[in-house]
C-alpha positions as CSV (number, residue, x, y, z in Angstrom):
1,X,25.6,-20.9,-43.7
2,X,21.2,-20.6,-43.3
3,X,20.4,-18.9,-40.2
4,X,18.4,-22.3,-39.7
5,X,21.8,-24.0,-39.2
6,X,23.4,-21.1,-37.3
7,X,20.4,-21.6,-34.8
8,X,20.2,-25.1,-34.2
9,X,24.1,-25.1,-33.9
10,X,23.4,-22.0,-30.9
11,X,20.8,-24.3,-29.6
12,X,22.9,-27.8,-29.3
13,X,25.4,-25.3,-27.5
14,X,23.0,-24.0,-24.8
15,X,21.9,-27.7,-24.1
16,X,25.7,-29.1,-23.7
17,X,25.8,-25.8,-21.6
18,X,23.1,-26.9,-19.3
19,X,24.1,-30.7,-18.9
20,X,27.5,-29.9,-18.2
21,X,26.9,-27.5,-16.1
22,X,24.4,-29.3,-13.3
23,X,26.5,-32.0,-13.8
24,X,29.6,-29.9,-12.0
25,X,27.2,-27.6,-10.0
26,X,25.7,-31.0,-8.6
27,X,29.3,-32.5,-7.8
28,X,31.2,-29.3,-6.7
29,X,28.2,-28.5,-4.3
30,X,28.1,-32.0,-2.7
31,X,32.0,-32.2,-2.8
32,X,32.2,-28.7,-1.0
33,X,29.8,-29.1,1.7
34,X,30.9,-32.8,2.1
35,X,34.4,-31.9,1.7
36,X,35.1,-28.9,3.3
37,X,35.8,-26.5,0.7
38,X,34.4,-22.7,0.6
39,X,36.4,-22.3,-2.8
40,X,34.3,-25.4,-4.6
41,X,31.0,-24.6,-3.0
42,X,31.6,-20.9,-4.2
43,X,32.5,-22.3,-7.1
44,X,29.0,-24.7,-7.0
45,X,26.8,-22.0,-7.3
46,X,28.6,-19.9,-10.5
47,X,27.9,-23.6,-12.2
48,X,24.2,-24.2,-11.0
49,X,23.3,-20.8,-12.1
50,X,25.2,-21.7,-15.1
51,X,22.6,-23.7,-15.5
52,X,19.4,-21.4,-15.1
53,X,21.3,-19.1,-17.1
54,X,21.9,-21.5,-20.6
55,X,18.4,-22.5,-20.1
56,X,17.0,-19.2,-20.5
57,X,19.3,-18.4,-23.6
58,X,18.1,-21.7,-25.1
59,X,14.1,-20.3,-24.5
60,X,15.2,-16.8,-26.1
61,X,16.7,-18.4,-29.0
62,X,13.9,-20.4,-29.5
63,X,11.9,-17.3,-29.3
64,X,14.4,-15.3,-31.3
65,X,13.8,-18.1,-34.2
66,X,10.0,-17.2,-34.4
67,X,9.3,-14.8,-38.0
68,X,7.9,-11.6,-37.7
69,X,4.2,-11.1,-36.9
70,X,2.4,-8.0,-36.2
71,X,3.0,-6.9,-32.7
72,X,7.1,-7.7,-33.5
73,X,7.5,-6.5,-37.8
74,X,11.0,-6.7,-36.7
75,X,10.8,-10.6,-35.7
76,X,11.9,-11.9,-31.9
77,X,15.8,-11.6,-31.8
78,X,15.5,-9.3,-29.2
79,X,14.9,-11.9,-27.1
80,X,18.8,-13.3,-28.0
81,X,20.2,-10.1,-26.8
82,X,17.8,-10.1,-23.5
83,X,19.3,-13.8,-22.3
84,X,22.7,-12.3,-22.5
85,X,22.0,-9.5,-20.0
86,X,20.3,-11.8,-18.2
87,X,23.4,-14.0,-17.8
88,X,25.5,-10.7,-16.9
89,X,23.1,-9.8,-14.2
90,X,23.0,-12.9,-12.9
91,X,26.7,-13.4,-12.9
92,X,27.2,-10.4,-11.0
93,X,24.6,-11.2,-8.4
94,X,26.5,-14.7,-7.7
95,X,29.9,-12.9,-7.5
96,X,28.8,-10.7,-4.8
97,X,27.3,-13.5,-2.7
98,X,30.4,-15.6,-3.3
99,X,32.7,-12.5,-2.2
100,X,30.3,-12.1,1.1
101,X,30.5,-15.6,1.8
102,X,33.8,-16.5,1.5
103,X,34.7,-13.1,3.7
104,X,32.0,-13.7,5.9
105,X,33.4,-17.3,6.8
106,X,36.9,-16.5,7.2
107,X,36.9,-16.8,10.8
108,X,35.1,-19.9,11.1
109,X,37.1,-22.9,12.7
110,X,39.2,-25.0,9.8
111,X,38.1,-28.7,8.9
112,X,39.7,-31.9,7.3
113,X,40.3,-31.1,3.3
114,X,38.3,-34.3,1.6
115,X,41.2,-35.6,-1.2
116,X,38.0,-36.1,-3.4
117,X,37.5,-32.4,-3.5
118,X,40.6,-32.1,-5.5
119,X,39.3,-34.3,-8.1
120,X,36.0,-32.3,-8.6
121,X,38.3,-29.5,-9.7
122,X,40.5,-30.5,-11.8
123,X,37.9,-32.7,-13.6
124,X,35.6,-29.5,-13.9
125,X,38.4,-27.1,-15.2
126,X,39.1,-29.4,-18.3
127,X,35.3,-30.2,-18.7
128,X,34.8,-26.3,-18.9
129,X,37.6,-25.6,-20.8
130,X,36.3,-28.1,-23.2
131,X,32.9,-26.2,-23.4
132,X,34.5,-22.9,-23.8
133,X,36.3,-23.9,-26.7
134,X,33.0,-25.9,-28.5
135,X,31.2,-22.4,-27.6
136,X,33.0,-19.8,-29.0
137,X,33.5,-21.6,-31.9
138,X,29.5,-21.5,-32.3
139,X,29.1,-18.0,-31.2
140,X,32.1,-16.8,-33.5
141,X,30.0,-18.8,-36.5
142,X,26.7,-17.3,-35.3
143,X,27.5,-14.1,-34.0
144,X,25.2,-14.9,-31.3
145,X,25.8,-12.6,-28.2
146,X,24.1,-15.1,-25.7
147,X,26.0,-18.0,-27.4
148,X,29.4,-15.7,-26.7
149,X,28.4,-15.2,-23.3
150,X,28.0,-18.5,-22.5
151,X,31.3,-19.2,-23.8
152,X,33.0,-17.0,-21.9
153,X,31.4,-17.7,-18.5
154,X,32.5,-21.6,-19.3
155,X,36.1,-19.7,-19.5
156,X,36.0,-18.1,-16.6
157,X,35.1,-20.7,-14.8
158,X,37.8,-23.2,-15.8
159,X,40.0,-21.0,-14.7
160,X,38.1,-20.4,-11.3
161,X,38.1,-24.2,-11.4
162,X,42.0,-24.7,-11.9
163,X,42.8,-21.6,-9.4
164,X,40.4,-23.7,-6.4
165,X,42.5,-26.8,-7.7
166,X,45.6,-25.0,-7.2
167,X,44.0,-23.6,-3.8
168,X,43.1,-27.1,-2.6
169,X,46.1,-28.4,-3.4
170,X,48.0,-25.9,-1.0
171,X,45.7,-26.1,1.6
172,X,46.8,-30.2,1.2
173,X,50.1,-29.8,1.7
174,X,50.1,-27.2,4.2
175,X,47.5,-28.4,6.6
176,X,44.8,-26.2,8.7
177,X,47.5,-23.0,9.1
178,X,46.9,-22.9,5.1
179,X,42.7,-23.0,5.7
180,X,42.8,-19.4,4.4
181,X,44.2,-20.3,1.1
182,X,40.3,-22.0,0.5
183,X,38.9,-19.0,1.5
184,X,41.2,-16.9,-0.9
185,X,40.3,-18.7,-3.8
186,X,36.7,-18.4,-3.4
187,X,37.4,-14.2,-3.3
188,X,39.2,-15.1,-6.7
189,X,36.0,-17.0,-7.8
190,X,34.0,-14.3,-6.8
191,X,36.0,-11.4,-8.4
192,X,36.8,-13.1,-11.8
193,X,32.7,-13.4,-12.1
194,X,32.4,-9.7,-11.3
195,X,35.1,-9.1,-13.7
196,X,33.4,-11.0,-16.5
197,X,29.4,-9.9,-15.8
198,X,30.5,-6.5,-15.9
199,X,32.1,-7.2,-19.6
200,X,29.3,-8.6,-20.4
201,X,26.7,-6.7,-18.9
202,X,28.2,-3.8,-20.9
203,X,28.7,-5.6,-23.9
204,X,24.7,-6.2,-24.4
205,X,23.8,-3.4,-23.0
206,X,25.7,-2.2,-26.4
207,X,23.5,-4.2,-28.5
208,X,20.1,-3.1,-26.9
209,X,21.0,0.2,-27.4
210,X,21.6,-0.1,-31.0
211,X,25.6,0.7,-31.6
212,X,26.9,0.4,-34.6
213,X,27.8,-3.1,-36.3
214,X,31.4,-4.3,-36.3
215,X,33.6,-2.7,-39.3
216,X,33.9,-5.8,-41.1
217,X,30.3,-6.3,-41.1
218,X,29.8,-2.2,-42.5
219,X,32.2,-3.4,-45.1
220,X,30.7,-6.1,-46.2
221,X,27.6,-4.4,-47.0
222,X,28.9,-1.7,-48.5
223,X,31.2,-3.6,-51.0
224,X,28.3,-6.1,-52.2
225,X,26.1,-2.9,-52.6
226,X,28.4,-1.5,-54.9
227,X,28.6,-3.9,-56.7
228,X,24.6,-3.6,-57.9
229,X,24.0,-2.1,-61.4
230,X,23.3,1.2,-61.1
231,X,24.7,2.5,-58.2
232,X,27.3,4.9,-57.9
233,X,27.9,5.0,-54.0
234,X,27.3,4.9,-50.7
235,X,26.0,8.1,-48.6
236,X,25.2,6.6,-45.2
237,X,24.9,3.2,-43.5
238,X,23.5,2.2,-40.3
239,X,23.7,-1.4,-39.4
240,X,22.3,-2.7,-36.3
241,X,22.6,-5.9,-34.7
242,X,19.4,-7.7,-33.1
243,X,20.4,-11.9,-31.7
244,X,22.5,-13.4,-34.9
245,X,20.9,-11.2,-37.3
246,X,21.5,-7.5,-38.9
247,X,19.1,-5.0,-39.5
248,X,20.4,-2.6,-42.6
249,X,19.5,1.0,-43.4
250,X,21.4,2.2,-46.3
251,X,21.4,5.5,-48.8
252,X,22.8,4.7,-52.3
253,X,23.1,6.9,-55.1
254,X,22.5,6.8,-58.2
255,X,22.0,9.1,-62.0
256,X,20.0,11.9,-60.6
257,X,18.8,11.5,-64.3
258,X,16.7,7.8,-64.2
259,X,13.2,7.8,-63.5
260,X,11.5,6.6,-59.7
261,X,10.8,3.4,-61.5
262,X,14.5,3.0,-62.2
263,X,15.5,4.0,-58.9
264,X,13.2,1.5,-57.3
265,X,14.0,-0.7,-59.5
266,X,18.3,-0.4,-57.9
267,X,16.6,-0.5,-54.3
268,X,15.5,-3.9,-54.4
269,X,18.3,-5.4,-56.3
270,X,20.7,-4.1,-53.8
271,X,18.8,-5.5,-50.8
272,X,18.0,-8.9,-52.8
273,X,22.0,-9.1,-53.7
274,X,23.1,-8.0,-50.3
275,X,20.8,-10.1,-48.5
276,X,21.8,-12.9,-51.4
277,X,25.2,-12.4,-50.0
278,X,25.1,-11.9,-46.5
279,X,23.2,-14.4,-45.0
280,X,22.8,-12.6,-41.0
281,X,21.2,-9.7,-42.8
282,X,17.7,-10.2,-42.0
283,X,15.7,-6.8,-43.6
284,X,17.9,-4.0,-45.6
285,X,15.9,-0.4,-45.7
286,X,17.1,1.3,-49.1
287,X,17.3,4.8,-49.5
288,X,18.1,6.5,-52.9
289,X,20.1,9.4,-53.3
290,X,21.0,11.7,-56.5
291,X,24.8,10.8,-57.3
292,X,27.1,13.7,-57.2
293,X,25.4,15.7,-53.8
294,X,27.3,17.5,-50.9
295,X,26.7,14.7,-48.7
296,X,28.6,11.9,-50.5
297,X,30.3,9.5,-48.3
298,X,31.4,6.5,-50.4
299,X,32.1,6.4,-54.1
300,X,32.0,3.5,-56.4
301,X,36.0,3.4,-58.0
């Protein structure tokens, strides 16, 4: 698939992320002040910052789409990689408010459960659920890190949803000497955010520092590249991920015999065939190296 497609697909995903999610924020905010609920106004302001939060991964990945110029040779998609810390920090700074307030208000006098309120929740766990699934579904196509996170934080909070559901509904049936069970959920709101911003935070943190690419992604380039006329293996490769895209340095070898002309000759068909063949690669750096050194790595069968 072009990494044209990949990104307006990572885009139309951000925008349902942003409707949806000041859609629910708007309704879980009104329905928990209105209706009495700490658990779905906790749960309120994880979707309204839902919404800040997809709107600046749909800026970075407009950014990230721009080509390279010449204060950026390596192109924008830092940018993707940014929005997804942004939405861990965020996510963690919303999961300690929620924790504080839903301690803090404890004590405070019970009121009158709205039925309504019960409604909100249950309509916003499926509508999340639904968004998680369309999501990670892009993000698994695009590789995109914001895109992922984004999926995940629709997860978490379905299932912050269906656990203030659950909550509301026991609080319902058991009247004001079940007013803490409100309270309870919104500490389970709070700490499944923590739990989640951490994961993520961590995650792209990862990518900014420049680990290593998934396995299947090293093998990938390493099979196509040996499949180039000429080369006889593989001595190192260093793969790097930047938004939805790859950055490649690789060492082939090949007849310590052939002239520099032949050898440079190898270099650009292995990054034209890889790059032919692996559409996320977005620059390969070929190095060549005389077959049959000490430092071999990776032989051609």
């Amino acid at each position: 698939m072009a990494m044209r497609e990949l990104y307006r697909q990572s885009r139309k995903a951000a925008i349902w992320g942003i409707g949806i999610s000041l859609l629910l924020g708007g309704a879980k905010l009104l329905g928990g002040h209105f209706g009495h609920s700490m658990a779905l106004f906790s749960d309120a302001i994880h979707s309204l910052g839902d919404a800040v939060v997809f709107l600046g991964v749909l800026a970075a990945l407009v950014w990230s789409e721009q080509p390279p110029d010449q204060e950026h040779p390596y192109g924008h998609t830092r940018a993707e990689a940014l929005a997804g810390f942004s939405v861990a920090f965020i996510l963690i700074l919303s999961a300690l408010w929620v924790l504080w307030e839903a301690l803090r208000s404890l004590q405070e006098p019970p009121e009158e459960l709205k039925n309504y309120t019960l409604w909100i929740a249950g309509i916003s766990a499926v509508l999340k659920e639904g968004m998680y699934q369309y999501s990670i579904r892009v993000a698994r196509q695009t590789r995109s890190r914001a895109i992922e996170a984004s999926a995940w934080d629709h997860r978490m909070d379905a299932a912050t949803s269906f656990g203030v559901l659950l909550a509301l509904l026991l609080v319902q049936w058991g009247g004001p000497s079940f007013h803490a069970a409100d309270h309870v959920a919104a500490v389970g709101v709070g700490l499944v955010i923590l739990l989640g911003g951490s994961r993520l935070f961590w995650n792209n943190l990862q990518e900014l520092m420049d680990r290593q690419a998934q396995p299947e992604i090293l093998q990938a380039v390493r099979r196509e590249a040996l499949t180039v006329p000429g080369v006889k293996g593989v001595e190192k490769l260093l793969v790097r991920k930047t938004g939805m895209e790859y950055l490649v340095d690789i060492h082939v070898e090949v007849d310590p015999e052939i002239t520099v002309r032949e050898g440079h000759a190898i270099a650009h068909a292995v990054k034209d065939h890889v790059q032919a063949q692996i559409g996320s690669i977005r620059d390969l750096l070929v190095h060549i190296e005389p077959a049959g050194g000490p430092q071999t790595m990776i032989k051609r069968d």
